[in-house]
Structures are given as structure tokens and as C-alpha cells.
C-alpha positions in Angstrom: -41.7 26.0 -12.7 -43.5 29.4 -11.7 -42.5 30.3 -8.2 -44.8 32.5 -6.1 -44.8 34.1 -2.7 -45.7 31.5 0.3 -46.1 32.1 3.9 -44.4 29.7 6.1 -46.6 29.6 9.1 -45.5 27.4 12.7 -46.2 27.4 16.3 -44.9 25.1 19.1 -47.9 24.1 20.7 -45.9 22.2 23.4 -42.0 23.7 23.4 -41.3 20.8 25.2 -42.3 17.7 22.7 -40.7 18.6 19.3 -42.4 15.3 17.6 -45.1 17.4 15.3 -42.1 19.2 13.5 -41.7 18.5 10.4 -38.3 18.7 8.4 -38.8 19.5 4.3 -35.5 18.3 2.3 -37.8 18.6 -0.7 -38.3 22.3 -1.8 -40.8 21.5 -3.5 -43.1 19.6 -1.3 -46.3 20.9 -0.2 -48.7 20.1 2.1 -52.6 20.2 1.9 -54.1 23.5 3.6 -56.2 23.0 6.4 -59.2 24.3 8.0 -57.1 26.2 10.8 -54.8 27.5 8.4 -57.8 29.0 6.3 -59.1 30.8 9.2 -55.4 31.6 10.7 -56.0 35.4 10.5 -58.8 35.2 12.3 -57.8 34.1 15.3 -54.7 36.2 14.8 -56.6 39.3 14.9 -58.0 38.1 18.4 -54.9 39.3 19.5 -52.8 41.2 17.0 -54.7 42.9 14.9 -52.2 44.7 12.6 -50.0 41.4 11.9 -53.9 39.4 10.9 -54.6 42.5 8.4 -50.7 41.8 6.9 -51.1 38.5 6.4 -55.0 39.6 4.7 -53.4 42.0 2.6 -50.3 40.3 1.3 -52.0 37.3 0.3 -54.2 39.6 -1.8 -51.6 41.4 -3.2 -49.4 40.7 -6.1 -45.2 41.2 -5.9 -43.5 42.5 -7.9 -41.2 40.6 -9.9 -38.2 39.6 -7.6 -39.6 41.7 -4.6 -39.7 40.6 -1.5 -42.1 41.4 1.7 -40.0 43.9 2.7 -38.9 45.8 -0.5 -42.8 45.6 -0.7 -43.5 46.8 2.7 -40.9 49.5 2.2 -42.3 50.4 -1.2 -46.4 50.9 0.3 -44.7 53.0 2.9 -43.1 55.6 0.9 -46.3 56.0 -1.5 -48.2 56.5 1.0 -46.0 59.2 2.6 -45.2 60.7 -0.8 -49.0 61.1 -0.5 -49.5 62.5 2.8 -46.7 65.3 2.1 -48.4 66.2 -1.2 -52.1 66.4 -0.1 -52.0 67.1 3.8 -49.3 70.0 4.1 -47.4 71.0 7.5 -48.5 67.7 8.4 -45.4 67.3 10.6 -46.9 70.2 12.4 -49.3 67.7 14.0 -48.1 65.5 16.3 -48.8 61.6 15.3 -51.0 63.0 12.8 -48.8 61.0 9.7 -48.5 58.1 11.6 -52.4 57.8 11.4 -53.5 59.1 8.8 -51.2 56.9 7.1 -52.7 53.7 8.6 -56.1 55.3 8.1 -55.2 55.7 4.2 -53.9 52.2 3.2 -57.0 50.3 5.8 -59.3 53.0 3.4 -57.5 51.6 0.0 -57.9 48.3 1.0 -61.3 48.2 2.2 -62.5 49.5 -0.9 -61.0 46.9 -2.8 -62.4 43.6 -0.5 -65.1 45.3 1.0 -64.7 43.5 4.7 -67.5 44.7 6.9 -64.5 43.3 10.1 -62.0 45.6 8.5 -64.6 49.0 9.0 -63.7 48.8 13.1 -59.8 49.2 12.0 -60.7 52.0 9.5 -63.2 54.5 11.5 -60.3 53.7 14.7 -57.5 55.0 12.4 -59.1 58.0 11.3 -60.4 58.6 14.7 -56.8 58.7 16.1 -55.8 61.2 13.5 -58.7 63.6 14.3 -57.8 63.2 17.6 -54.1 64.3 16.7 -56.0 67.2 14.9 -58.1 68.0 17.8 -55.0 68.1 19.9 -53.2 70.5 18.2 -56.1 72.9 18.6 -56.7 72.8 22.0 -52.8 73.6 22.4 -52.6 76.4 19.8 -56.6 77.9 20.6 -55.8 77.6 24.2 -58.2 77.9 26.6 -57.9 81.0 28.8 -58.5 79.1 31.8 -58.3 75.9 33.7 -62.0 75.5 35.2 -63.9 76.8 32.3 -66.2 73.6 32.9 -67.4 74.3 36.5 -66.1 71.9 38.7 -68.5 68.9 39.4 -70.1 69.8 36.2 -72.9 66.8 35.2 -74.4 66.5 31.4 -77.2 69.4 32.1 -74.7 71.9 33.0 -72.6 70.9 30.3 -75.6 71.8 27.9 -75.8 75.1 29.4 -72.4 75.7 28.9 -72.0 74.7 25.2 -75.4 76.9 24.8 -74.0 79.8 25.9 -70.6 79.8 24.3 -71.7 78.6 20.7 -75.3 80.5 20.4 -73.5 83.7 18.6 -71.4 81.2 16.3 -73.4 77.9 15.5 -76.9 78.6 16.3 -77.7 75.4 14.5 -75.5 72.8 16.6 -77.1 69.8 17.3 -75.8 69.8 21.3 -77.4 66.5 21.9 -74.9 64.6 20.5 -72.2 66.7 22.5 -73.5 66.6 25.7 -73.5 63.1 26.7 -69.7 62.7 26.9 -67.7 62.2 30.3 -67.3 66.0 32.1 -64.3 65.2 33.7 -62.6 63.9 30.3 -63.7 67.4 29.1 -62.3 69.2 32.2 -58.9 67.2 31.6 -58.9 68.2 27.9 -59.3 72.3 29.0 -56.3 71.7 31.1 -54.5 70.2 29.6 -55.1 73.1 26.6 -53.8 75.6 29.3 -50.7 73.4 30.5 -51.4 71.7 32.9 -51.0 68.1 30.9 -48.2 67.6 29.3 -50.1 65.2 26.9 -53.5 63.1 27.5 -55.3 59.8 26.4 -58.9 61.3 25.7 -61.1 59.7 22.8 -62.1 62.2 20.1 -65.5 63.5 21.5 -64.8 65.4 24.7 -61.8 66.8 22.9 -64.4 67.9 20.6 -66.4 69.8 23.4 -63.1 71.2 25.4 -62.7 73.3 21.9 -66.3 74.2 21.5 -66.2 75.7 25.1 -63.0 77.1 23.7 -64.1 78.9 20.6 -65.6 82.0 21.9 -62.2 82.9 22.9 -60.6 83.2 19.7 -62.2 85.0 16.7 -60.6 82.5 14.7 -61.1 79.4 16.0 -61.3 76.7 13.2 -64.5 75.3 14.1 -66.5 78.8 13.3 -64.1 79.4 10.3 -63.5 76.1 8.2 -66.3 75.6 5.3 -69.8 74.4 6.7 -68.7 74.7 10.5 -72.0 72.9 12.0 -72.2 70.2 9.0 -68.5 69.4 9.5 -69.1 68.8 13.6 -72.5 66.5 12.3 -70.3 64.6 10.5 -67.3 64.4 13.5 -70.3 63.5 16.1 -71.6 60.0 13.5 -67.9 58.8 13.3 -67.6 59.2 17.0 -71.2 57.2 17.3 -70.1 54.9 14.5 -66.9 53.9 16.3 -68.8 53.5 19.7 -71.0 51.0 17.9 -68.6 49.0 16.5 -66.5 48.7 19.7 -69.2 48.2 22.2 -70.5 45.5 20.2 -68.1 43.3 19.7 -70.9 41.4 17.2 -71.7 44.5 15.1 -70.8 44.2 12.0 -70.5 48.4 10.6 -71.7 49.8 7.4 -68.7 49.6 4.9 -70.2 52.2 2.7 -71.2 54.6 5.4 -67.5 53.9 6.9 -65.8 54.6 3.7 -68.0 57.8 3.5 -67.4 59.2 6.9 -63.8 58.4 5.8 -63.3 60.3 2.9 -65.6 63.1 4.7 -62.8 63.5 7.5 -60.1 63.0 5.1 -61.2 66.5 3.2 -61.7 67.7 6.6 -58.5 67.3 8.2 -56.0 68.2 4.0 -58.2 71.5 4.7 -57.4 71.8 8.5 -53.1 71.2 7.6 -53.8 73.6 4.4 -55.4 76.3 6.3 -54.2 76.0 10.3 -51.2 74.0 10.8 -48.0 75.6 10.9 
């Protein structure tokens, strides 16, 4: 008498022996829900990872009266971009920095509300990817002035050197640790790819990171000496490059869901004040 949203769920185990399907001419016939079923998104997410957290967050989320997945799907999409034009402006200035963020904003609203510890991977990945989009976009409009501004050959101590001497004057504080155990040659790739010789480049978040510390003596206004709290800002971009390193090198690590969620929002403030004050 009350209808409510079902998910019809099938797979052909063996496409050649159609015995185990089942025809319903009763609409209203239901079946008893199994273990498998209960546990469905889990092995989903073994191999899709977006289509297990639909399935999550649909089944926890009430429909509007007469509205179907789609109308719902379509109606989660614009809010969320209505948000992401109102609080990140210019933020078609950024390459791939909507697309993410928006992912990164609806895995953060959700997480809040069920509190997954599995869901904090997909969250601190999202909003990695749009830093990275952010980090992009400043190598290519703080260019470097040259190609080889990492000597060639370069290992972790002459990295250290390097980073000393070009961010002494500007962040005396900087923890380099944290900064100089990345892979050279990404960070060689990232410089050139700042001068032109890349078109574009896969590179995780860190070693873009360095390629525009060596970068910021060069430019008076680089963001990372100018933005609010310069060297507490890179602190907290080094932990959600160390949180998402955890999470994905350990495959049984379950990460913090508060410290993801703060690192989150952190980032988040970070990257509205980066569009507000350097995209264009």
C-alpha cells in the first residue's frame, strides 16, 4: 500500500545455463534478503568503487515524493555545483578542479552523516585530486624559469639543499623533512612540465608541492609565501599527503574519520581562498 524505492540487483553467473532466473508475474512478490545481498557493496567496491558508494548512499537516502534515481542524481548534482560557483569562485579557471571538488564535497557530506572509517580513503583521494588541480594551475601560471632547476641526477640530500636555499628568506620555519622524501625525478617532471615541456602530467600531490617550492623564489608573489599562515597551510598539505599514503599502502588501515574530515574542511578553506585570491 506504501510503495518505496527497491534496487533490482542480477548477475548471470553462467550466461550459458539460464535455470537460476527467476520470472516475477506478481508485483508484489518479494523475496527474503540474503547474506550476499547484505554485503553486495562490498564486494562491489572491490572493483568499482563509485557504483558500491551509489548503491551506500541511495539506500540511505530518502526520495522525494515521485522522484526517481535520476531526477535525484540530477538534483545532488546541481546543488552541489550551485555550491561550488558560489563558495569557490573562477573555479573554471582550474582545470578538473569542479569535477573534484565536487566528488570531494558530497563523499565529505556523507561521511559526516554515517561516519564510515572505509569511506575516509575515497574522501582524503578526492580532495587530494583537487589540490593537485590547484597545484597544477600554479606551476603553469608561477612558471619556473627553467627546465633543470633540480640538478640532474638529484637524490633526497640534494633535494634538501635545494629546498633550503630557495625557501630560507621566505619560510624559515618549514619543516623540509616531510618534503624531501618524495621521488626527484617526479619533481624534475613537474618543473618541466611548469616551463612547457609537458603538455599535462600524472604526478601525485607531493612532488608537485616541491616543484613550486623550488619555484617560489622566482616570483614575489607566489601563493605559498602570500596565502594566510604560509608554513601552517604546507603542515597541513604534507599530513593529507601522509594520511593518503597510509590509507593506500595499507590496504587493512582503517583512517581516522575525524582527522579525515578535519584535513578536509582544512583544504577546503585552503583551496575557496586560493580561487578567491589567485585564479583568474
Amino acid at each position: 500500500s506504501e510503495p518505496e524505492p527497491v534496487y533490482l540487483l542480477s548477475h548471470l553467473q553462467d550466461p550459458t545455463n539460464f535455470s537460476h532466473i527467476k520470472q516475477i508475474f506478481d508485483p508484489t512478490q518479494t523475496s527474503q534478503v540474503d547474506d550476499w545481498i547484505q554485503n553486495l557493496h562490498v564486494e562491489f567496491a572491490k572493483f568499482d568503487k563509485p557504483f558500491a558508494s551509489k548503491i551506500i548512499n541511495t539506500a540511505n537516502q530518502n526520495l522525494k515524493e515521485n522522484e526517481t534515481f535520476a531526477e535525484m542524481e540530477k538534483r545532488i548534482h546541481e546543488d552541489t555545483l550551485f555550491s561550488l560557483m558560489t563558495e569557490y569562485p573562477n573555479i573554471d579557471a582550474i582545470k578538473n578542479l569542479a569535477k573534484h571538488l565536487a566528488q570531494a564535497k558530497r563523499r565529505l557530506a556523507y561521511i559526516k552523516e554515517q561516519r564510515r572509517s572505509d569511506d575516509a580513503d575515497d574522501l582524503i583521494s578526492q580532495i587530494q585530486k583537487a589540490l593537485e588541480a590547484c597545484f597544477k594551475y600554479m606551476l603553469k601560471t608561477w612558471s619556473s624559469p627553467n627546465a633543470t632547476l633540480l640538478p640532474r641526477n638529484a637524490n633526497q640530500a640534494i633535494l634538501r639543499q635545494s629546498l633550503l636555499l630557495r625557501t630560507q628568506s621566505n619560510l624559515p620555519n618549514l619543516d623540509l623533512d616531510t618534503f624531501c622524501t618524495v621521488n626527484c625525478n617526479q619533481v624534475s617532471r613537474a618543473i618541466a612540465y611548469s616551463t612547457g615541456k609537458f603538455k599535462s602530467i600524472d604526478i601525485s600531490l607531493k612532488p608537485l608541492i616541491v616543484a613550486n617550492l623550488l619555484i617560489l623564489s622566482s616570483h614575489n608573489n607566489h601563493p605559498l609565501v602570500t596565502m594566510n599562515n604560509p608554513e601552517l597551510a604546507l603542515k597541513m598539505l604534507s599530513d593529507i599527503c601522509e594520511l593518503r599514503n597510509e590509507g593506500s599502502h595499507d590496504s587493512s588501515t582503517s583512517l581516522d574519520v575525524d582527522k579525515t574530515i578535519d584535513l578536509t574542511n582544512q583544504a577546503l578553506t585552503w583551496i575557496k581562498l586560493f580561487t578567491i585570491n589567485h585564479a583568474k
